[in-house]
PDB file of N, CA, C and O in Angstrom, chain B, residues numbered from 101:
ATOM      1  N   UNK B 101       0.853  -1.185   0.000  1.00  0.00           N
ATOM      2  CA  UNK B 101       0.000   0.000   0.000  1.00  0.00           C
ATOM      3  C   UNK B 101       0.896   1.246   0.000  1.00  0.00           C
ATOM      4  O   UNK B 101       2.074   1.152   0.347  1.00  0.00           O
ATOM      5  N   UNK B 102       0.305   2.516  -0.420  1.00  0.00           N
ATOM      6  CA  UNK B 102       1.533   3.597  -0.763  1.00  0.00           C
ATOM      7  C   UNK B 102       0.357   4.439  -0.109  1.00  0.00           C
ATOM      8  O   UNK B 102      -0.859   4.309   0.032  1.00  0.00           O
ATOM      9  N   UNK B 103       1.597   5.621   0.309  1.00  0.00           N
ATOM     10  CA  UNK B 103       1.312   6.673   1.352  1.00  0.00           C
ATOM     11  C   UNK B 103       0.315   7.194   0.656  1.00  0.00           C
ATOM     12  O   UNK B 103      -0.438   7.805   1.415  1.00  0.00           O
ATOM     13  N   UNK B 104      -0.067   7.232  -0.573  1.00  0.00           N
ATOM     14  CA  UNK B 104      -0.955   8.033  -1.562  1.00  0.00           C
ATOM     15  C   UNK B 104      -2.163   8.169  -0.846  1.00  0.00           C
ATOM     16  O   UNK B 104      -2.675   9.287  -0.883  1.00  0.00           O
ATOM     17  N   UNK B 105      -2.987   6.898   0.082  1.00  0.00           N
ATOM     18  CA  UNK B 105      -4.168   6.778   0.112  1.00  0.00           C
ATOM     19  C   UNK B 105      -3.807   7.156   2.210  1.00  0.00           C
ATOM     20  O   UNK B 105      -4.515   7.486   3.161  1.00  0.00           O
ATOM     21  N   UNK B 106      -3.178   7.022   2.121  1.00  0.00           N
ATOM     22  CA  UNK B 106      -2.822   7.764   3.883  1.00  0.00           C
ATOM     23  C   UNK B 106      -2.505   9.197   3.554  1.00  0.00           C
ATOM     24  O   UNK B 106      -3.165   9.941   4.279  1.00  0.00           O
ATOM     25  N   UNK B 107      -1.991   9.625   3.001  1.00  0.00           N
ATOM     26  CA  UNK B 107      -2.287  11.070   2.697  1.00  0.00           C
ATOM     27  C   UNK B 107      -3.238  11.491   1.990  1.00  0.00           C
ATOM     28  O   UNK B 107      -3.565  12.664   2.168  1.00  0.00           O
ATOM     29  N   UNK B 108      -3.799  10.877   1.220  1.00  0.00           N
ATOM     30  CA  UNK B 108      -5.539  11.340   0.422  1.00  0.00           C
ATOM     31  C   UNK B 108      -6.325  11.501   1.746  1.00  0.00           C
ATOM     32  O   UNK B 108      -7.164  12.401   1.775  1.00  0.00           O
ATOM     33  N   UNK B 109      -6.106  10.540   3.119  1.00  0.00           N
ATOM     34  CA  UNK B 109      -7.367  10.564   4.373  1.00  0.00           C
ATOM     35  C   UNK B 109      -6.546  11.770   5.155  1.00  0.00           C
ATOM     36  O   UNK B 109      -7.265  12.137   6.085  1.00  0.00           O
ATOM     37  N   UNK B 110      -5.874  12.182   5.141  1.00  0.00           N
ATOM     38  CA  UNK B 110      -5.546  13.318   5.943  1.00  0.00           C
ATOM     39  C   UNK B 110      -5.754  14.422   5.618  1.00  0.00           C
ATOM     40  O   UNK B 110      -6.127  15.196   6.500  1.00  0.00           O
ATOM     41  N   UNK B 111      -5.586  14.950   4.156  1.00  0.00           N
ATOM     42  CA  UNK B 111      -5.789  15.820   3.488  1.00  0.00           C
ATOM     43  C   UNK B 111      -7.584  15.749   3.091  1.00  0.00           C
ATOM     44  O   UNK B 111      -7.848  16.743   2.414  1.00  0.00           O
ATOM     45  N   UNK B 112      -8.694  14.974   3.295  1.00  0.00           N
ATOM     46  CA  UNK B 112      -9.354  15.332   3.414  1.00  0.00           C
ATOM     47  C   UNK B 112     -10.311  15.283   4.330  1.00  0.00           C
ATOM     48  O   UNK B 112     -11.392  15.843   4.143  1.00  0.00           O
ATOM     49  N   UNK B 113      -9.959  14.447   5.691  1.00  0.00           N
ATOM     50  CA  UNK B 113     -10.497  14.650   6.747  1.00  0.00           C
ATOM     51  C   UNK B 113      -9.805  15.934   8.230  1.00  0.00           C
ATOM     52  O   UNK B 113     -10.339  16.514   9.175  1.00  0.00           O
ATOM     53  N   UNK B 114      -8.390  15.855   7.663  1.00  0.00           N
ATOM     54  CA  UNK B 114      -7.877  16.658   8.493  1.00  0.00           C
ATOM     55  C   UNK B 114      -6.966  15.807   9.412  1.00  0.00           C
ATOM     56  O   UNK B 114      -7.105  14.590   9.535  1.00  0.00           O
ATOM     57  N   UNK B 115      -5.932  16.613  10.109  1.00  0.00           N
ATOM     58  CA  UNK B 115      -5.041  16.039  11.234  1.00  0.00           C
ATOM     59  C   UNK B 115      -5.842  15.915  12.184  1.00  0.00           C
ATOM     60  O   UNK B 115      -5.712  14.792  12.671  1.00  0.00           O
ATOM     61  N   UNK B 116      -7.030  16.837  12.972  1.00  0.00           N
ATOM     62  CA  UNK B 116      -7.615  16.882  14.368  1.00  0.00           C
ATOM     63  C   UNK B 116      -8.729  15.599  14.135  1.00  0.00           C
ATOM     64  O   UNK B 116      -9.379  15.151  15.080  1.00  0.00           O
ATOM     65  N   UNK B 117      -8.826  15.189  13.045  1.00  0.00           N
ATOM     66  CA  UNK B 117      -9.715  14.374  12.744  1.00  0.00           C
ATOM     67  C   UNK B 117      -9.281  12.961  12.793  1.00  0.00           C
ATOM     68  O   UNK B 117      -9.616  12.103  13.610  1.00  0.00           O
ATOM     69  N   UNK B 118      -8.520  12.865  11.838  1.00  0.00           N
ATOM     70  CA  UNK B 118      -7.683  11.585  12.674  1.00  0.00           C
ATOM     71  C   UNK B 118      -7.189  11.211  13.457  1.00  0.00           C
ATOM     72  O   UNK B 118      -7.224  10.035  13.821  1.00  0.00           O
ATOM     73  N   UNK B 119      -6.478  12.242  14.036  1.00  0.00           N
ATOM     74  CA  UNK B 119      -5.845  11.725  15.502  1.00  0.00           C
ATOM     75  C   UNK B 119      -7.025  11.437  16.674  1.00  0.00           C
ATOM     76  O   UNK B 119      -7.029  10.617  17.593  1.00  0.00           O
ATOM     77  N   UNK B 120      -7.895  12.313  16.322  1.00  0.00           N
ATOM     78  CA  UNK B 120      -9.181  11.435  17.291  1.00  0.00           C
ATOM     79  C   UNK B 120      -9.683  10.204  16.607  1.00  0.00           C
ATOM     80  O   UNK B 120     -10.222   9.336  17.295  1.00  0.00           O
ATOM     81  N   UNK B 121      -9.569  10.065  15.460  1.00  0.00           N
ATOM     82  CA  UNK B 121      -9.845   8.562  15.051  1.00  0.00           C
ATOM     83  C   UNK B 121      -8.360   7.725  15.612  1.00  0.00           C
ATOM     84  O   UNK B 121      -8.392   6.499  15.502  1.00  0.00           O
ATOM     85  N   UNK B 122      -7.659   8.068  15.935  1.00  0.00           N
ATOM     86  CA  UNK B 122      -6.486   7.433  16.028  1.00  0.00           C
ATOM     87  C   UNK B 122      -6.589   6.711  17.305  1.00  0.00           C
ATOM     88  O   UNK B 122      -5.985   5.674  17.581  1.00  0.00           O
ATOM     89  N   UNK B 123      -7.484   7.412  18.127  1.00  0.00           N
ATOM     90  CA  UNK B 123      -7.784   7.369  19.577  1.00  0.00           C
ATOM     91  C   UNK B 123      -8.996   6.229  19.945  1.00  0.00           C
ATOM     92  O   UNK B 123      -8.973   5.365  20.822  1.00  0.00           O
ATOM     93  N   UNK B 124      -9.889   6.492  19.114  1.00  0.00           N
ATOM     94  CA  UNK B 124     -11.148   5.404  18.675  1.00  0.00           C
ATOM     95  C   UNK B 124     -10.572   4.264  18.304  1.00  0.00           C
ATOM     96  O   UNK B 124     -10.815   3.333  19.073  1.00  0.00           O
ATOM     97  N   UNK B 125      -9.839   3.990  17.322  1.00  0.00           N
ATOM     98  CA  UNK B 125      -9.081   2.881  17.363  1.00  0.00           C
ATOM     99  C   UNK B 125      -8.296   2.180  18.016  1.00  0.00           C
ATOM    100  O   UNK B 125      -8.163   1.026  17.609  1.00  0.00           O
ATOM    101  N   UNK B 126      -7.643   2.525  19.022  1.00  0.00           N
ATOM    102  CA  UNK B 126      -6.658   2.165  19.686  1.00  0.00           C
ATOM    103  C   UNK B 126      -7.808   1.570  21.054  1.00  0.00           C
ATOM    104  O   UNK B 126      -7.752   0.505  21.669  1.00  0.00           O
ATOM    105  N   UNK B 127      -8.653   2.546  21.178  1.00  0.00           N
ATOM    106  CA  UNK B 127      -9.714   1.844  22.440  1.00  0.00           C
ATOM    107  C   UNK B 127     -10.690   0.903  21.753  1.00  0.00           C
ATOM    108  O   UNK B 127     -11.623   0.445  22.413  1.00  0.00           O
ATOM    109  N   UNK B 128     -10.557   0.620  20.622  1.00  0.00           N
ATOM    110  CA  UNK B 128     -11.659  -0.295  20.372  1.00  0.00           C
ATOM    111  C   UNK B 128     -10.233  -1.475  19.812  1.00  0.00           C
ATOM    112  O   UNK B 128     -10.726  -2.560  19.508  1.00  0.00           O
ATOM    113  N   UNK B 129      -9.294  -1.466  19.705  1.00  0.00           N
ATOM    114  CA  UNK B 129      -8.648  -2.832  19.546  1.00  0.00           C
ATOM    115  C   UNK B 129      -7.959  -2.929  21.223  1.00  0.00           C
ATOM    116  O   UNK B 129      -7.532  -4.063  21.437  1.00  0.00           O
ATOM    117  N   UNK B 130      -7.800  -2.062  22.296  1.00  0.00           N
ATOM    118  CA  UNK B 130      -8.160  -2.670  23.731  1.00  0.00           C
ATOM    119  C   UNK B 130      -9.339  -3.505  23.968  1.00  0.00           C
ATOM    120  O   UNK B 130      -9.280  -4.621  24.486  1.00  0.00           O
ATOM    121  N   UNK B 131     -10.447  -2.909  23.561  1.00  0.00           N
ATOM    122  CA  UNK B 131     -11.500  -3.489  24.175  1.00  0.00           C
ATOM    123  C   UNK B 131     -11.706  -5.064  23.228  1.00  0.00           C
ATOM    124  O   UNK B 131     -12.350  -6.005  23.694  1.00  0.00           O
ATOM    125  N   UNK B 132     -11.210  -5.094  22.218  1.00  0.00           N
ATOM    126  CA  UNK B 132     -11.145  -6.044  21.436  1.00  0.00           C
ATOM    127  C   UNK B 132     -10.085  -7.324  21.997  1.00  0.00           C
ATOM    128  O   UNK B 132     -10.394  -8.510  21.876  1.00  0.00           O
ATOM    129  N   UNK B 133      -9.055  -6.951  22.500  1.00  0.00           N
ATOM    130  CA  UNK B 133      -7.783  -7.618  23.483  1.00  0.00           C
ATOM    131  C   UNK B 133      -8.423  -8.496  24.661  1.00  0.00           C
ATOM    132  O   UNK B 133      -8.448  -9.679  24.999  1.00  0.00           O
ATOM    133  N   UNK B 134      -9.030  -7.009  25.191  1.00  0.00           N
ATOM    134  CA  UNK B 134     -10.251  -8.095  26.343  1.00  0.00           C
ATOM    135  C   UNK B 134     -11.333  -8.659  26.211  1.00  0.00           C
ATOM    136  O   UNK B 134     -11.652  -9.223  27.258  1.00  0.00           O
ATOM    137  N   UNK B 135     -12.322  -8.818  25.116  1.00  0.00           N
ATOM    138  CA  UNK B 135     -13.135  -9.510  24.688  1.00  0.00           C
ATOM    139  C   UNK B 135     -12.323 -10.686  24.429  1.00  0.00           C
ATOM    140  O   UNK B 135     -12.336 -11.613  25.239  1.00  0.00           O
ATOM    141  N   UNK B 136     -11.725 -10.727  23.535  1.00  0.00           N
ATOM    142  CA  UNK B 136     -11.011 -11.738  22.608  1.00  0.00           C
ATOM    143  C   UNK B 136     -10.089 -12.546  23.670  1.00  0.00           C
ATOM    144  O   UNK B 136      -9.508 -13.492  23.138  1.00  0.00           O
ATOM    145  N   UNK B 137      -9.785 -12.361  25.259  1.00  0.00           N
ATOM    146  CA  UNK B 137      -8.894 -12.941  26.287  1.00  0.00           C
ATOM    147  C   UNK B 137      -9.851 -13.458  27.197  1.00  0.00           C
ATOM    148  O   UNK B 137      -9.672 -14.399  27.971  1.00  0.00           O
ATOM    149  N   UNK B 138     -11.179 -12.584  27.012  1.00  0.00           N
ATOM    150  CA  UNK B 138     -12.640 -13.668  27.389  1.00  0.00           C
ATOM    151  C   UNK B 138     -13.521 -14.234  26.589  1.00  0.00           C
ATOM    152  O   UNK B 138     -14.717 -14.170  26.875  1.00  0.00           O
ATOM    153  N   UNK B 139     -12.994 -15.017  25.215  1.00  0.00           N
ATOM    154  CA  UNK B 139     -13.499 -16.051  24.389  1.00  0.00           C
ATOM    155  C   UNK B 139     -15.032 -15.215  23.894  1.00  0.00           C
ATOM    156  O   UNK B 139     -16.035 -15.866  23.599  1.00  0.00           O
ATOM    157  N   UNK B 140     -15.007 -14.154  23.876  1.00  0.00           N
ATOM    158  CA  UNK B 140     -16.321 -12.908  23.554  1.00  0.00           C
ATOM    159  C   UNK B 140     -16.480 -12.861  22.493  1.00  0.00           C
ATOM    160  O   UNK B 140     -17.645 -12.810  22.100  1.00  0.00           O
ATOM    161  N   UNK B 141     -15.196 -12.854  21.360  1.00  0.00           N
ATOM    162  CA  UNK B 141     -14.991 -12.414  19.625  1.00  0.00           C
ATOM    163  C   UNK B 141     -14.234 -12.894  19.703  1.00  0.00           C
ATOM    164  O   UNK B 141     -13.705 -13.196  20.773  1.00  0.00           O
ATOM    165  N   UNK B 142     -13.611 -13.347  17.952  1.00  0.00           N
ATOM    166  CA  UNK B 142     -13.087 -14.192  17.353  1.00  0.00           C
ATOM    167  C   UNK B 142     -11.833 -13.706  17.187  1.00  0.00           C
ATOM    168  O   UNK B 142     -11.772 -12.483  17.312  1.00  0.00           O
ATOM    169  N   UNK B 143     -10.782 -14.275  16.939  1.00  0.00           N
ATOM    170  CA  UNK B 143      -9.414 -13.719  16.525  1.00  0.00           C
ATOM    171  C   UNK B 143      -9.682 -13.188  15.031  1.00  0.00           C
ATOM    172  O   UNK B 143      -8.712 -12.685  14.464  1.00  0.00           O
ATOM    173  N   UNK B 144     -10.506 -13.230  14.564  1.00  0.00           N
ATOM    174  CA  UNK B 144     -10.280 -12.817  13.576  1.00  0.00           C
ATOM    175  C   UNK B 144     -10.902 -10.997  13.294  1.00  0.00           C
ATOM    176  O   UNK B 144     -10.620 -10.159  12.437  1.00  0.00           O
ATOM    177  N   UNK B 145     -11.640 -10.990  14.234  1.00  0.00           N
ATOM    178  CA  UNK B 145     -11.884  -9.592  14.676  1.00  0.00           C
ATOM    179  C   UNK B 145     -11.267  -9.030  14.996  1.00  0.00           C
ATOM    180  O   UNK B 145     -10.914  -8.021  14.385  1.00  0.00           O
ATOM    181  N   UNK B 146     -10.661  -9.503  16.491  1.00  0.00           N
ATOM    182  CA  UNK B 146      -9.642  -8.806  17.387  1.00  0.00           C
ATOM    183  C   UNK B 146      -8.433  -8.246  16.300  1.00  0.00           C
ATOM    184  O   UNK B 146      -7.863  -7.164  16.441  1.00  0.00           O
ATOM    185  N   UNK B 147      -8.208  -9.071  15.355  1.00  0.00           N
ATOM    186  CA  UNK B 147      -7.207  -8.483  14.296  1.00  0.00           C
ATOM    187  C   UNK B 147      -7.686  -7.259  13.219  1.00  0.00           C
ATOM    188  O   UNK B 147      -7.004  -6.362  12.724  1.00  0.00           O
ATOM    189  N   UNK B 148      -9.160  -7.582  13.048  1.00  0.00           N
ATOM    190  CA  UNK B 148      -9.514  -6.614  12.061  1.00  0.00           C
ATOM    191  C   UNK B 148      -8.851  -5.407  13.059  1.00  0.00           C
ATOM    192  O   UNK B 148      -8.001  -4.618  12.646  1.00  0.00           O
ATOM    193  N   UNK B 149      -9.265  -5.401  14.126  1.00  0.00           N
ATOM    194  CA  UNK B 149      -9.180  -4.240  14.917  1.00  0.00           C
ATOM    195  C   UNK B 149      -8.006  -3.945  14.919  1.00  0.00           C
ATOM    196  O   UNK B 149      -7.910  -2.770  14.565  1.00  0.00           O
ATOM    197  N   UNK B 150      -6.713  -4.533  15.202  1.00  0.00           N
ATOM    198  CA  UNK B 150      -5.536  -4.369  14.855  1.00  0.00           C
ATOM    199  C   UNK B 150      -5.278  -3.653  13.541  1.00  0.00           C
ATOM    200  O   UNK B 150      -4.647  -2.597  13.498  1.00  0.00           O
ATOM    201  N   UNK B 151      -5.852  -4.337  12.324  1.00  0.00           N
ATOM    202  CA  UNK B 151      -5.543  -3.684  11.070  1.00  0.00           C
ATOM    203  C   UNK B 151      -5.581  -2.179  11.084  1.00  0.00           C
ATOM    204  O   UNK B 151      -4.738  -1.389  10.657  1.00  0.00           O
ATOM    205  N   UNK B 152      -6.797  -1.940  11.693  1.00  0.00           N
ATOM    206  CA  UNK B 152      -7.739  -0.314  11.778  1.00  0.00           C
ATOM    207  C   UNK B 152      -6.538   0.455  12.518  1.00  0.00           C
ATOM    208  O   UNK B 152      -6.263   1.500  11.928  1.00  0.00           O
ATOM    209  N   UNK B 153      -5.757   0.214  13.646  1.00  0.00           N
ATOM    210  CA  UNK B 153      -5.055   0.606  14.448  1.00  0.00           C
ATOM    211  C   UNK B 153      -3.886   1.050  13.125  1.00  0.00           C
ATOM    212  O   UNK B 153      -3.446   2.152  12.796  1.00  0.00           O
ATOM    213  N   UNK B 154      -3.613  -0.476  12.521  1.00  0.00           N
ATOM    214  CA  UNK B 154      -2.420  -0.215  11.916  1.00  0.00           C
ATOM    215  C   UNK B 154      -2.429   0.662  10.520  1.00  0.00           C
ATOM    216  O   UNK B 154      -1.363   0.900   9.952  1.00  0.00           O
ATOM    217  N   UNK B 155      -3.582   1.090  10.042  1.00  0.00           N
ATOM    218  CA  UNK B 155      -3.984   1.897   9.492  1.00  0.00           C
ATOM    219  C   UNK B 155      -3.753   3.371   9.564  1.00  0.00           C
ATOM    220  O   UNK B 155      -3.213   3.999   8.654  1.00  0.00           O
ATOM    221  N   UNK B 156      -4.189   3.911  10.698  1.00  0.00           N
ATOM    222  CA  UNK B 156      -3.839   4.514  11.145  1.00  0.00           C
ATOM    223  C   UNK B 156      -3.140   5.001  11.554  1.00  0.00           C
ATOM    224  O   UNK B 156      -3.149   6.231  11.530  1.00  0.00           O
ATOM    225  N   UNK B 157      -1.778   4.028  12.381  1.00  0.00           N
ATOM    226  CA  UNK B 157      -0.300   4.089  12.650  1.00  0.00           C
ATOM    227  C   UNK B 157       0.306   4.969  10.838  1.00  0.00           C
ATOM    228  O   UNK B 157       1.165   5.849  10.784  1.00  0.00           O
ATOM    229  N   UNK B 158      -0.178   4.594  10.047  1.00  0.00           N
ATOM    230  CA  UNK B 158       0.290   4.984   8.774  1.00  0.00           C
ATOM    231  C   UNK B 158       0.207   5.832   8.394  1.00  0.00           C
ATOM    232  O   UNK B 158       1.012   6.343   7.616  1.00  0.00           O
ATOM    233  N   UNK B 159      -1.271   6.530   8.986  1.00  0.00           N
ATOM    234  CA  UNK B 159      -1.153   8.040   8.754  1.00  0.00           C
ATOM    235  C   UNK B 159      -0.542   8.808   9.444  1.00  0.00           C
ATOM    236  O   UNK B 159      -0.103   9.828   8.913  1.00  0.00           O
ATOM    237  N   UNK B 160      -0.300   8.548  10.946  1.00  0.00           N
ATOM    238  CA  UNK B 160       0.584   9.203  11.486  1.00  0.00           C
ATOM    239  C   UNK B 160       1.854   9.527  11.290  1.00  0.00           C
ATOM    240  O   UNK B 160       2.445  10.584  11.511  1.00  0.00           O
ATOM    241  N   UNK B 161       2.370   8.093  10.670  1.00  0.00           N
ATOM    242  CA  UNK B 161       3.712   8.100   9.676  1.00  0.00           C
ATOM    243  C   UNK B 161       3.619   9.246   8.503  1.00  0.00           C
ATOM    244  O   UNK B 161       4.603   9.852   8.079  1.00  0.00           O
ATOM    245  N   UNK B 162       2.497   9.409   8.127  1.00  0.00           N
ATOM    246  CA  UNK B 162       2.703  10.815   6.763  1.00  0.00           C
ATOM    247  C   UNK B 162       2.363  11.648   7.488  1.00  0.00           C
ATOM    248  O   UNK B 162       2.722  12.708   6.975  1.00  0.00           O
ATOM    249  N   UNK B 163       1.672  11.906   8.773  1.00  0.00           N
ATOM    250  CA  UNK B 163       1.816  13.164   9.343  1.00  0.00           C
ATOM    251  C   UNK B 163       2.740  14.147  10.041  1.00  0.00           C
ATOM    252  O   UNK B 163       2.907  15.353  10.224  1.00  0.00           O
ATOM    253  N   UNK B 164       3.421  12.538  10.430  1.00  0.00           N
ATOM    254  CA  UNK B 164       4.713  13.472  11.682  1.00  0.00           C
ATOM    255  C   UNK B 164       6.084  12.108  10.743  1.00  0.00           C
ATOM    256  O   UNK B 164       6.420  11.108  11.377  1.00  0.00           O
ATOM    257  N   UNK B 165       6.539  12.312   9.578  1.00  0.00           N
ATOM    258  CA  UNK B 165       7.640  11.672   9.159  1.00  0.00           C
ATOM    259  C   UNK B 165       9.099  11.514   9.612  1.00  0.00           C
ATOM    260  O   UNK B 165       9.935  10.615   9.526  1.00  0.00           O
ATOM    261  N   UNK B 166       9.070  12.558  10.046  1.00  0.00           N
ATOM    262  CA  UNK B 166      10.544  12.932  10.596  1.00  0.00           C
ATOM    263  C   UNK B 166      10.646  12.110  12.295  1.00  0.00           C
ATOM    264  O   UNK B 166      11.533  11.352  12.687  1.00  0.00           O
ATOM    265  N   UNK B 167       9.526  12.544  12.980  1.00  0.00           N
ATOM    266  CA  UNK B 167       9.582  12.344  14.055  1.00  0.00           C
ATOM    267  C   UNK B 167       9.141  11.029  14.392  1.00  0.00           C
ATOM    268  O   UNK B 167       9.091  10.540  15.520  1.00  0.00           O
ATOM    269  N   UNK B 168       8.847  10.539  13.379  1.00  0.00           N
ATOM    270  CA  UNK B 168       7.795   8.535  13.400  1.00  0.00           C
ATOM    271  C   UNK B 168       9.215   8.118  12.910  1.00  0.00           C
ATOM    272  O   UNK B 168       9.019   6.903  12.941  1.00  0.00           O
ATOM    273  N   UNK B 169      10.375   8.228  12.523  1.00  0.00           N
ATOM    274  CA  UNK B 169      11.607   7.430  11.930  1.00  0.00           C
ATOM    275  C   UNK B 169      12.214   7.456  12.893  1.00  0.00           C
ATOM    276  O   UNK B 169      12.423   6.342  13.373  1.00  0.00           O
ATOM    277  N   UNK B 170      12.691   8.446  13.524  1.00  0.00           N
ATOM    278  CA  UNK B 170      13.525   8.882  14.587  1.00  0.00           C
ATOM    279  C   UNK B 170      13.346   7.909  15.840  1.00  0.00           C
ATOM    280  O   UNK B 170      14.132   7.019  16.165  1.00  0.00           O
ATOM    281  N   UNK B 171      12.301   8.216  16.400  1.00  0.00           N
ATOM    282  CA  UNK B 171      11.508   7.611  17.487  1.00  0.00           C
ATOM    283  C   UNK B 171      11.286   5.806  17.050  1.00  0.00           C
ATOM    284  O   UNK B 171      11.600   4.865  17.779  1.00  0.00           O
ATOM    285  N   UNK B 172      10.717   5.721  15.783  1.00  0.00           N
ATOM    286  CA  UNK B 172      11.040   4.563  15.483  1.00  0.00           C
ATOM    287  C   UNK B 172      12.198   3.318  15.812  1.00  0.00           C
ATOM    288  O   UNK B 172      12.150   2.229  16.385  1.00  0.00           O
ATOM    289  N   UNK B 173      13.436   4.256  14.998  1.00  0.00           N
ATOM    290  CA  UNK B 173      14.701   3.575  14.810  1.00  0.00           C
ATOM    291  C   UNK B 173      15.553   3.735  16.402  1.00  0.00           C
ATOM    292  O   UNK B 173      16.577   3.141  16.741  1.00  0.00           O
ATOM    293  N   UNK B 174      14.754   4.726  17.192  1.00  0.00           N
ATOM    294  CA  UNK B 174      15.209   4.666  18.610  1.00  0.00           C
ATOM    295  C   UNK B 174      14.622   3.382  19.717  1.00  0.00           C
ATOM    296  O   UNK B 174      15.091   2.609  20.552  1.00  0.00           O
ATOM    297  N   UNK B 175      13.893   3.573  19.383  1.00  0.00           N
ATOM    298  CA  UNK B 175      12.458   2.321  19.996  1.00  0.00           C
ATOM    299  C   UNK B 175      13.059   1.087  19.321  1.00  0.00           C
ATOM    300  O   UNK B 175      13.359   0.169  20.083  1.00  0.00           O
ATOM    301  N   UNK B 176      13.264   0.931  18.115  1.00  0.00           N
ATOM    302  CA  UNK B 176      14.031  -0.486  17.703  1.00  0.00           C
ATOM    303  C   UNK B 176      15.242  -0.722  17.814  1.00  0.00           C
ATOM    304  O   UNK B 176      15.620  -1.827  17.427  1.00  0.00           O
ATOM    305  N   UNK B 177      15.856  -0.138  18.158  1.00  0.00           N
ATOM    306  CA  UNK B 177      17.563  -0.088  18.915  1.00  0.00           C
ATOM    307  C   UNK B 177      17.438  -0.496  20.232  1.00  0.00           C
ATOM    308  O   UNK B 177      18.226  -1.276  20.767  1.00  0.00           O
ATOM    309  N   UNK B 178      16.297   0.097  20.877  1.00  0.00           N
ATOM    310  CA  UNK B 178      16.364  -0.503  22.546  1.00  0.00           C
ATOM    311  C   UNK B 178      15.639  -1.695  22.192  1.00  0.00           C
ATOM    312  O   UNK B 178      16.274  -2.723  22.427  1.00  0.00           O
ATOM    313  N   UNK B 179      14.674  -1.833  21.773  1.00  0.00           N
ATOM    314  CA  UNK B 179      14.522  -3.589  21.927  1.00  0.00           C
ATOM    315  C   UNK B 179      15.605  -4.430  21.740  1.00  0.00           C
ATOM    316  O   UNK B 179      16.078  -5.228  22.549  1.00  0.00           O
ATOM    317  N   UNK B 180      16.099  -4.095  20.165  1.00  0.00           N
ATOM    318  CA  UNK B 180      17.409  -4.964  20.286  1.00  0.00           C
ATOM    319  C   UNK B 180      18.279  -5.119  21.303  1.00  0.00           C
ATOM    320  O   UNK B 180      18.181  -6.271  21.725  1.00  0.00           O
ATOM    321  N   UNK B 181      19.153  -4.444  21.943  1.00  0.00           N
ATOM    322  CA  UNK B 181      19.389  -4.168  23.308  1.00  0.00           C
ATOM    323  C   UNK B 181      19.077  -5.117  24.509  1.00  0.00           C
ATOM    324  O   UNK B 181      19.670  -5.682  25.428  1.00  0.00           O
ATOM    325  N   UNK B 182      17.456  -4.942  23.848  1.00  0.00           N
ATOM    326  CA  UNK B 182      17.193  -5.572  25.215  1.00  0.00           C
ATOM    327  C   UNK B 182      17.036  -7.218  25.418  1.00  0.00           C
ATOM    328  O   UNK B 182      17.064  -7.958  26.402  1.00  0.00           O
ATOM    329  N   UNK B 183      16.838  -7.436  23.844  1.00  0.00           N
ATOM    330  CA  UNK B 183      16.804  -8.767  23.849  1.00  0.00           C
ATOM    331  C   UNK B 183      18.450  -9.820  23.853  1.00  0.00           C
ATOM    332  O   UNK B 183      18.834 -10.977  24.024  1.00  0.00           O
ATOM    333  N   UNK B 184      18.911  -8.593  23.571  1.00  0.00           N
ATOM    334  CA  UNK B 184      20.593  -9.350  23.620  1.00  0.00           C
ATOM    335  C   UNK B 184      20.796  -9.247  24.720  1.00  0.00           C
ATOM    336  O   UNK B 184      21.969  -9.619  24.726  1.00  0.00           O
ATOM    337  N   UNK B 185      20.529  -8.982  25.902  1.00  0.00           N
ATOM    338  CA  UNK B 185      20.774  -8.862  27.548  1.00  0.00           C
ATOM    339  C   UNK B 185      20.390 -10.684  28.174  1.00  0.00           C
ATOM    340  O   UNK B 185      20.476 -10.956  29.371  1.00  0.00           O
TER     341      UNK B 185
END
């Protein structure tokens, strides 16, 4: 998938708009974590919900680029780190 269609949803819903969708998502694949850890919904939901999350993660990536690499490649340096301990 190419940034084309993560920047087509930003540019026409807006930044304040997604990032509160960003927020909706993230509490509905929690609440999906705990359904899905009490046999409630299917794994295959609990993932849609993931997708939606990770969707989103993508626009944030075309919104804040500089600062989603950075933070990224910092965040994946300490795991490594941590798993070599």
């Amino acid at each position: 998938m190419t940034t084309d269609i993560y920047k087509a949803a930003v540019d026409k819903w807006g930044v304040p708009a997604q990032m509160n969708m960003m927020v909706e998502e993230c509490a509905e694949a929690i609440l999906a974590i705990r359904h899905w850890d009490r046999k409630r919904i299917s794994t295959e939901k609990m993932v849609e919900e993931f997708v939606d999350v990770f969707v989103m993660v993508n626009q944030m990536k075309y919104i804040f680029p500089k600062e989603f690499q950075k933070m990224l490649a910092f965040k994946t340096m300490r795991l490594e780190k941590r798993l070599a301990k």
